[in-house]
N, C-alpha and C positions, 0 to 999 in steps of 0.2 A: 797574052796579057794575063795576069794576076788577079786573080775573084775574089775580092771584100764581104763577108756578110757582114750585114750592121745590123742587129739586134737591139733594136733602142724603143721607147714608149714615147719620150720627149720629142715630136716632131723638130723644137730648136736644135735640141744637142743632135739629132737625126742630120740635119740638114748643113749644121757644119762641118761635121765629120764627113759628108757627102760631098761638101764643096774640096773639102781638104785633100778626100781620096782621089778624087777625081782628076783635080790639078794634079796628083802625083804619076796620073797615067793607068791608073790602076780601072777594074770593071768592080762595078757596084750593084748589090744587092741588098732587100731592107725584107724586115721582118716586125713588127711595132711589136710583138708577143713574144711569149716563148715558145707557145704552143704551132704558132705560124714560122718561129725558128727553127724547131726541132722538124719539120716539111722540110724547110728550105736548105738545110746542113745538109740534107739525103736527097737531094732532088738537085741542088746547086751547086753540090761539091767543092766550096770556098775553099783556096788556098789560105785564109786565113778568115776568121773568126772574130769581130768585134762587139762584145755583149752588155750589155746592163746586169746589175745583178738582180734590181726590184724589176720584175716585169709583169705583166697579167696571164695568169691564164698556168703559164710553167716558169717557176723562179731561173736566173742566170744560172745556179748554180745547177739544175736538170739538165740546163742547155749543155753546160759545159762539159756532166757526165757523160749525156746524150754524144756528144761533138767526138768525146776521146776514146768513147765503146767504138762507134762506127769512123771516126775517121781519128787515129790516134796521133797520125804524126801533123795536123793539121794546127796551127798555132792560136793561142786565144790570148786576146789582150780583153781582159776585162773592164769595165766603166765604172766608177763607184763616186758617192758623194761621202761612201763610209771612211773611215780612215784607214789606212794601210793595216794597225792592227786591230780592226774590228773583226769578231768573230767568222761575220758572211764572208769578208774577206780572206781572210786565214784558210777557211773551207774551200776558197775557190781555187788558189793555190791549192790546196791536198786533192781535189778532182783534177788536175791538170794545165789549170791555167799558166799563162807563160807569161803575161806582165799585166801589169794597173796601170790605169788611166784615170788618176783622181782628179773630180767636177770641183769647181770650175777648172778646166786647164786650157793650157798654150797649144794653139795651132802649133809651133814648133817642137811641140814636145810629140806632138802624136806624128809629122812628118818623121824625123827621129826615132819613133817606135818602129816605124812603118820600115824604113831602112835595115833597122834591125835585122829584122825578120827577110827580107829580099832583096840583101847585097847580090850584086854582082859576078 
């Protein structure tokens, strides 16, 4: 089975992404920080990566340094309410991010990511 981290602050947006991963079959993991992200990336070894970028403690975008130093080929879909070219944005791309997930969005749109990344 397939390891989710979810790196999120928002317990709502937390909890649908949760419902979402879960109906897809997949095993879940949460971190509310970044600082409790950057543990669990090394200790949970996620097949893939789901982050905030504003978080408490270590920005999304440490996470995602952190994520692609020790686990390179591991995937990150990043979470933002920024816009696709807002600068945090831009940045999380050039540390290694592999897609956006722009708030508010579609349960179908994050199943659809999620595929992506764990075809068949």
């Amino acid at each position: 089975m397939k390891k989710i981290l979810i790196i999120e602050d928002d317990k709502m947006i937390k909890n649908i992404i949760e419902f979402i991963v879960k109906k897809e079959g997949y095993e879940v993991e949460f971190a509310f920080d970044g600082l409790d992200g950057l543990a669990k990336i090394k200790s949970y070894q996620p097949d893939l990566v789901i982050t905030d970028v504003l978080l408490p403690y270590k920005s999304g975008l440490e996470v995602i340094s952190y994520s692609k130093i020790n686990n390179p080929l591991t995937p990150i879909i990043v979470i933002s309410s920024l816009g696709k070219e807002d600068l945090t944005v831009i940045e999380a791309f050039k540390l290694g991010a592999n897609d956006i997930l722009a708030k508010p969005f579609n349960p179908l749109e994050l199943k659809t990511k999620l595929s992506t990344f764990f075809t068949a």
